[in-house]
C-alpha positions as CSV (number, residue, x, y, z in Angstrom):
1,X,-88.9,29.3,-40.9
2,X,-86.3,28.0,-39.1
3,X,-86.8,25.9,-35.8
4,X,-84.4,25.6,-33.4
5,X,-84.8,24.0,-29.6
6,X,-85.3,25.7,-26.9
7,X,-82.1,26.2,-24.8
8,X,-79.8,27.4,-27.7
9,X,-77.4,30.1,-27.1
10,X,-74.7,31.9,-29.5
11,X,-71.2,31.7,-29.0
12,X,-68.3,32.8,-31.0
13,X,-68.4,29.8,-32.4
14,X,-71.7,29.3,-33.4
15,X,-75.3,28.0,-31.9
16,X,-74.5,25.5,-29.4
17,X,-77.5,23.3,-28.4
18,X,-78.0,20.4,-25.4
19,X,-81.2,18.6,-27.5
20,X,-81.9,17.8,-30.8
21,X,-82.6,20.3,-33.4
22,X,-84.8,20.2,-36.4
23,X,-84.0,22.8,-39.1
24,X,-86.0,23.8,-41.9
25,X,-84.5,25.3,-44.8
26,X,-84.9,29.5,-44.7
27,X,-81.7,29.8,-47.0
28,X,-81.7,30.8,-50.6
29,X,-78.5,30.6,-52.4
30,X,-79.2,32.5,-55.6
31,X,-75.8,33.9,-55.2
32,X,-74.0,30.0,-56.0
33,X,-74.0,30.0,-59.4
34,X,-72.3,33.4,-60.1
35,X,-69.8,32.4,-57.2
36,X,-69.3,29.5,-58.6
37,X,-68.2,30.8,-61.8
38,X,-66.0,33.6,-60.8
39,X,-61.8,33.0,-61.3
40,X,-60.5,31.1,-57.8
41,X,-57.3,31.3,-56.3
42,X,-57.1,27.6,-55.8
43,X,-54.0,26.0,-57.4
44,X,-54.9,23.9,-60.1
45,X,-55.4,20.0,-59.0
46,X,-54.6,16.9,-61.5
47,X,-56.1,14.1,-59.7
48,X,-59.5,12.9,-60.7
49,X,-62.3,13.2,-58.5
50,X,-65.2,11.3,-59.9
51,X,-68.6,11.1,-58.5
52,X,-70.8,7.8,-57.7
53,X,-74.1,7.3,-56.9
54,X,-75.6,5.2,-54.5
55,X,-78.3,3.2,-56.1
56,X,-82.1,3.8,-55.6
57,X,-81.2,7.3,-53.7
58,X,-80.4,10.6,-53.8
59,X,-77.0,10.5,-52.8
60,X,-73.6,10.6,-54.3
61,X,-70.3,10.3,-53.5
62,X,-66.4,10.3,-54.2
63,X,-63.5,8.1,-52.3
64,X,-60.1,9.8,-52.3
65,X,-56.9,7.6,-53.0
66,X,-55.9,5.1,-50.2
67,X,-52.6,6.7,-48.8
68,X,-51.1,9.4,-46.9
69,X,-51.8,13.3,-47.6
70,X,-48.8,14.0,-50.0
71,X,-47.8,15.1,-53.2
72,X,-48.1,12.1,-55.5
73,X,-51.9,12.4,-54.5
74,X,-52.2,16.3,-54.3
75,X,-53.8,15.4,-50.6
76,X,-56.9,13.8,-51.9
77,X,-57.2,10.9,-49.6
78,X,-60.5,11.4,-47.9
79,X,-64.1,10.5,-48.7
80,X,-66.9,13.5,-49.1
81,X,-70.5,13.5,-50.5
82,X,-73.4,14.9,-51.1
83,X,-77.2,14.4,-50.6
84,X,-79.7,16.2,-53.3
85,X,-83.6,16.8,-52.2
86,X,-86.1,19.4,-53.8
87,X,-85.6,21.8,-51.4
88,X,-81.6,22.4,-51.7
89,X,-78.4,20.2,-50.9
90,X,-76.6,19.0,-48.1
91,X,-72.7,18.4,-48.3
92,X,-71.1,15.6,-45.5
93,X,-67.2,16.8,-45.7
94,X,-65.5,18.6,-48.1
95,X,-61.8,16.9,-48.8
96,X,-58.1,17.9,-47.7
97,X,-57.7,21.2,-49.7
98,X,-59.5,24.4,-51.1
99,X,-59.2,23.0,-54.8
100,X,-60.8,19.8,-53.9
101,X,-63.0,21.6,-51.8
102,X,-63.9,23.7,-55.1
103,X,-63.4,20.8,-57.4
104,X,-66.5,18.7,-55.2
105,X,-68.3,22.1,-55.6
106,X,-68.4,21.6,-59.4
107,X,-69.3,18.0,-59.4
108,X,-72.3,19.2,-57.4
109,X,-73.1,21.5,-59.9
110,X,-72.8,19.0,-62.7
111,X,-75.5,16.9,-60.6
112,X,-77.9,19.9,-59.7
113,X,-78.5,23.7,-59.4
114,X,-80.3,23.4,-56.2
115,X,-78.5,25.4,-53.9
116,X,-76.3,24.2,-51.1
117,X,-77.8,24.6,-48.1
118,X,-75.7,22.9,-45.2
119,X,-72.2,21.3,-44.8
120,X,-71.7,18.8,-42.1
121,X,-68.6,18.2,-40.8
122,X,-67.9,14.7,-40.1
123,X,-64.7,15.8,-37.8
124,X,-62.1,18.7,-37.8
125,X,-59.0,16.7,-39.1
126,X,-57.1,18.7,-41.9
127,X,-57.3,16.1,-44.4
128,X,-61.5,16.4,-44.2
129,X,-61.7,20.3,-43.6
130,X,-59.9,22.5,-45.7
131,X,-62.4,22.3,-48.8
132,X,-64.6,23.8,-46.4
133,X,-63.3,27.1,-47.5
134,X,-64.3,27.0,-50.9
135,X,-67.9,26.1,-49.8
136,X,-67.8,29.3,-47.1
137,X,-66.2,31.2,-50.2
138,X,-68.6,29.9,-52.9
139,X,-72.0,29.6,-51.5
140,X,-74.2,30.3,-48.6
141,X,-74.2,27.0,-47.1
142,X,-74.7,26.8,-43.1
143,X,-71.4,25.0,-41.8
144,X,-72.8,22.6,-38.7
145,X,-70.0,20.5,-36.9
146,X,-70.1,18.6,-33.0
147,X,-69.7,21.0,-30.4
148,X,-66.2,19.8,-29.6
149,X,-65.2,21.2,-32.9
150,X,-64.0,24.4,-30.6
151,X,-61.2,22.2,-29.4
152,X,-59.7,21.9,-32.8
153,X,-58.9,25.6,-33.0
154,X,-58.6,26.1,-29.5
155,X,-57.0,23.5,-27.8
156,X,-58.5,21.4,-24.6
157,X,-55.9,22.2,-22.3
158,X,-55.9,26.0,-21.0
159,X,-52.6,27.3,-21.2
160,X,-52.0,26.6,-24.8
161,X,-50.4,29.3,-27.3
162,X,-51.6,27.3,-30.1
163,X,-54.6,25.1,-31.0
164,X,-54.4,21.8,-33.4
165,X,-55.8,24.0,-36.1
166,X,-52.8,26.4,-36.3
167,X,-50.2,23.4,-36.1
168,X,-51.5,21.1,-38.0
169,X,-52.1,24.3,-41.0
170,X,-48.4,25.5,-41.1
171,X,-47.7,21.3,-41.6
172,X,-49.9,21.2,-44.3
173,X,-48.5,24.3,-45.5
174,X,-45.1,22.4,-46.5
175,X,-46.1,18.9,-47.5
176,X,-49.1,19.6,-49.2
177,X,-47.9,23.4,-51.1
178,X,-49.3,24.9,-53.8
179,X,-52.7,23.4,-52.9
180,X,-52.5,24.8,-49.2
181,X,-50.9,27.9,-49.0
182,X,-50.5,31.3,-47.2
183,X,-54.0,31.8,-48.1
184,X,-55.4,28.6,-46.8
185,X,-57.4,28.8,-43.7
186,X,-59.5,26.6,-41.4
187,X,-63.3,28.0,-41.3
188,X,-65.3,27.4,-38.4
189,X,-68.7,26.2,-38.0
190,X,-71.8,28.3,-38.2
191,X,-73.8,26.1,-36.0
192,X,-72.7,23.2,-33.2
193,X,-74.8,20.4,-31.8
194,X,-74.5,18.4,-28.7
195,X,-75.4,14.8,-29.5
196,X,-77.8,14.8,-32.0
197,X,-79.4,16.8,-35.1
198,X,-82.3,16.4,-37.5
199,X,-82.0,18.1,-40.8
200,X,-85.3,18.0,-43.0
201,X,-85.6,18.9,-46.7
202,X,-88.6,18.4,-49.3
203,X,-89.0,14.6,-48.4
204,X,-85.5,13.7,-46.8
205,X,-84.7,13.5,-42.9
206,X,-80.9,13.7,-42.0
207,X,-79.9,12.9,-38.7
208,X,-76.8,14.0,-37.4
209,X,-75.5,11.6,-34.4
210,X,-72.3,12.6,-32.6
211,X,-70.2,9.4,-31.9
212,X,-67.0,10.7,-30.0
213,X,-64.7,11.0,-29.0
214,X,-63.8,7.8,-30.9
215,X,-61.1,8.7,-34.0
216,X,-61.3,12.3,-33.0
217,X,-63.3,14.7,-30.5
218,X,-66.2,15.6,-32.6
219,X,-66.9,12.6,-34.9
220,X,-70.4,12.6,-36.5
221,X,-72.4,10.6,-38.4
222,X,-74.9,11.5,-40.6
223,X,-77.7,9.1,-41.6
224,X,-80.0,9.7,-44.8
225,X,-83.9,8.9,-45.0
226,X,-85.4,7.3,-46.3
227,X,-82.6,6.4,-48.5
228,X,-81.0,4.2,-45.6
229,X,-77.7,5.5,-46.5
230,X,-74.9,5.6,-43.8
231,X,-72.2,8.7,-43.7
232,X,-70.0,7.5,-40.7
233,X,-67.0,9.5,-41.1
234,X,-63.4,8.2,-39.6
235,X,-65.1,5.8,-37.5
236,X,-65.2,3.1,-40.3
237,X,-62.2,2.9,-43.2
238,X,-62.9,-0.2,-44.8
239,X,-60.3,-2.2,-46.2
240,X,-57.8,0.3,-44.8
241,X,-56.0,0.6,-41.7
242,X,-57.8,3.1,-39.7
243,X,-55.1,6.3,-38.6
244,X,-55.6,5.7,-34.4
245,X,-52.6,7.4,-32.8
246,X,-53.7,10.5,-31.6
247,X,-53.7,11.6,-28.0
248,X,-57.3,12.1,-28.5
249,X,-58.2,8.6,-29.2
250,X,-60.6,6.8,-27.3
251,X,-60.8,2.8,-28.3
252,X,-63.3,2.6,-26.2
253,X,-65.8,4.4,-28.0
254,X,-65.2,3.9,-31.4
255,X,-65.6,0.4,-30.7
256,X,-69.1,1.7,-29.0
257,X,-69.4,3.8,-32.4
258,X,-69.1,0.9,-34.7
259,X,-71.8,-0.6,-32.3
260,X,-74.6,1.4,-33.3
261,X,-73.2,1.4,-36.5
262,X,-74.9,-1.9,-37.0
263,X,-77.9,-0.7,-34.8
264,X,-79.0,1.9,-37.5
265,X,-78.9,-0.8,-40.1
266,X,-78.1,0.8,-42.9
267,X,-77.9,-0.7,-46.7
268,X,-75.0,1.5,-47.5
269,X,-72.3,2.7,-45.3
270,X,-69.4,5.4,-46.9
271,X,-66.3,5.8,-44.9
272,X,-64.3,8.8,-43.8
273,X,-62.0,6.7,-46.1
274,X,-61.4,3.3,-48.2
275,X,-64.2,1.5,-50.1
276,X,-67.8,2.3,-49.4
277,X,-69.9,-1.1,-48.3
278,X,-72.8,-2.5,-49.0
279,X,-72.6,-5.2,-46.1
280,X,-72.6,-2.8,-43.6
281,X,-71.4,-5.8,-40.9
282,X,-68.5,-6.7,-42.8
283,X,-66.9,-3.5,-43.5
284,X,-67.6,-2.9,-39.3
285,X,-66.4,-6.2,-38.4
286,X,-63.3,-4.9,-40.3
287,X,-62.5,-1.7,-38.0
288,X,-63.9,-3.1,-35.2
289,X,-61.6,-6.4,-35.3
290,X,-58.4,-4.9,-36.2
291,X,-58.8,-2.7,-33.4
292,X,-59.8,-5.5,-31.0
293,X,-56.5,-6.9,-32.6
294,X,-54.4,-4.2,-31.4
295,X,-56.0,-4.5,-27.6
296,X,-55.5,-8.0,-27.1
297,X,-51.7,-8.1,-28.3
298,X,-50.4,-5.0,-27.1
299,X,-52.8,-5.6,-23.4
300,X,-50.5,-9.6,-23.2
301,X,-47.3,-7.8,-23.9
302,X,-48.1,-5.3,-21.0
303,X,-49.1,-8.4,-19.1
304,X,-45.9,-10.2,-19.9
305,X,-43.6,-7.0,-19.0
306,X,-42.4,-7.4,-22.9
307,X,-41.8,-3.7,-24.2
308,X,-43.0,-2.6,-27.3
309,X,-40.1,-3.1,-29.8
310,X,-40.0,-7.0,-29.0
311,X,-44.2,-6.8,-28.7
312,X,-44.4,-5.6,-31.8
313,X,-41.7,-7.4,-33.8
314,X,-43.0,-10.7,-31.8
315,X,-46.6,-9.9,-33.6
316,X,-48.4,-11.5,-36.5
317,X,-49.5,-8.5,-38.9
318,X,-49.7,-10.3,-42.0
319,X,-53.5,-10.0,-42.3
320,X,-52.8,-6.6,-42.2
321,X,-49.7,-5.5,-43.6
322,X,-50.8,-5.6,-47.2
323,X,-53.7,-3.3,-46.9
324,X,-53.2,0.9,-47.5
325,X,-51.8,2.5,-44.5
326,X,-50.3,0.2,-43.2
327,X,-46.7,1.4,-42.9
328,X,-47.5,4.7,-42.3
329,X,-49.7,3.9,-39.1
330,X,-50.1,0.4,-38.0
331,X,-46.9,0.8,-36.1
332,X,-48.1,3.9,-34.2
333,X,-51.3,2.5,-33.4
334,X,-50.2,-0.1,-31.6
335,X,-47.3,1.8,-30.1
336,X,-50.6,4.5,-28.7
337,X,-52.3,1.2,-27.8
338,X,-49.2,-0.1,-25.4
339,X,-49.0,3.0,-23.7
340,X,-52.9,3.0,-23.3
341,X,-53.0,-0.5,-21.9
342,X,-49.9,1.1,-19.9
343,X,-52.2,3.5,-18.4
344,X,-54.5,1.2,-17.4
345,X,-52.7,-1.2,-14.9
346,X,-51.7,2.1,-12.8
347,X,-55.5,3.5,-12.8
């Protein structure tokens, strides 16, 4: 039987909750494997995806490239997994597109027939989302995302004609064609959570912990026990610079995020993207001091009344500007982190 706390109420969007939830499992799934074999309408991808295992668990993995969404690398550039109990599966993102979404499907199903029972979404960001819909069109699997989700497809200013959802899909429609196409589209949760979320199956305990806004509005984490292995999501990219541009940023509470991070102490910690780590501090000591980086240079130049261009010319990347990323967003990062520090001085 399901339990759910008290307090929940249904929205068009899903359950929303204030408290914790615990959720037994009440799905069966018997209809995966015949899904699962039909014809798709996916576009065929050509980039491996390969799964790992994290030793002495029951979880498993695969990294996407580290780059840009594009078509040398058919968009796979996030990190998904997947955690297998006796009582069914659980799935922590789902890649950039429908066939990678369908292609992470398979691998599942060349690890185990249990059936798939949830999906957590580490954060609505197109290049972690749209596999989703070949999970909603494949299996039964309960979709559960951070109740902020609703600002993805909605927007969180009133007024607007368009969410990110819609913008961001008709982008990805152009760079990232055949794999998303006119038939591409962004599925919403089935169930939201406020701050925190216990899953339990057979013998494992998954708790969900919502760490935003940080990288984006809904960021979750998803720690697996007894297995003490760490999903973080966007929040660590290690050995990669992290993407930390968006309006929706908030330094302030990544750096919080990468905080409890270390609190949690897990033995194993898999980014939203770059290398997994196995020394937890190091790989947070990574985000967590490149963004500390950005703050201290960009807050003198405010200081100093230098503007950006000179700032950032006048700055010494090299530690940096080797690593994946970099050209593509090290440059807006810090421009985002000027115009924060801007902000500051006039509050």
């Amino acid at each position: 039987m399901n339990k759910l706390s008290a307090g929940i109420r249904r929205t068009g969007l899903g359950l929303f909750a204030g408290a914790a939830m615990a959720f037994a499992a009440p799905y069966a799934a018997a209809n995966d494997a015949a899904r699962d074999a039909a014809t798709t309408p996916y576009a065929p991808i050509h980039v491996p995806v390969q799964v790992q295992h994290v030793p002495d668990s029951n979880v498993y993995y695969v990294l996407g490239l580290a780059a840009v969404p594009g078509q040398d690398n058919e968009g796979f550039t996030s990190n998904a997994g997947f955690v297998v109990t006796n009582d069914g599966v659980v799935v922590y993102d789902t890649l950039g597109t429908p066939s990678l979404g369908y292609a992470l499907l398979k691998k599942i199903r060349e690890v185990t027939d249990q059936p798939i029972k949830y999906v957590i979404v580490g954060h609505y960001h197109a290049d972690h989302i749209y596999g989703l819909q070949a999970f909603k069109d494949h299996t039964d699997a309960v979709i559960i995302a951070q109740a902020k989700a609703s600002e993805y497809f909605h927007g969180s200013q009133a007024g607007l004609q368009q969410g990110p959802a819609q913008i961001r899909l008709q982008q990805r429609r152009e760079a990232l064609a055949p794999w998303v196409d006119d038939n591409t589209r962004v599925v919403k949760p089935d169930v939201t959570f406020e701050q925190q979320l216990d899953i339990r199956l057979g013998d494992t305990r998954l708790s969900l912990s919502y760490v935003g806004p940080a990288h984006s509005p809904s960021d979750v984490m998803m720690m697996v026990h007894p297995a003490n292995v760490l999903f973080a999501g966007d929040i660590m990219q290690n050995k990669r610079i992290p993407v930390m541009f968006g309006s929706e940023v908030d330094t302030g509470n990544w750096l919080k995020g990468l905080e409890k991070v270390l609190d949690m102490q897990p033995r194993f910690v898999i980014g939203g993207h770059g290398t997994p780590a196995d020394d937890p501090t190091a790989a947070v000591k990574f985000t967590h001091d490149y963004i500390e980086y950005l703050q201290t240079t960009m807050s003198d130049a405010v200081d100093n009344w230098v503007d950006f261009e000179q700032a950032y010319a006048q700055t010494d990347w090299s530690q940096y500007e080797d690593l994946p990323a970099f050209e593509e967003a090290n440059k807006k990062n810090a421009y985002r982190t000027y115009l924060n520090m801007e902000q500051q001085q006039f509050e």
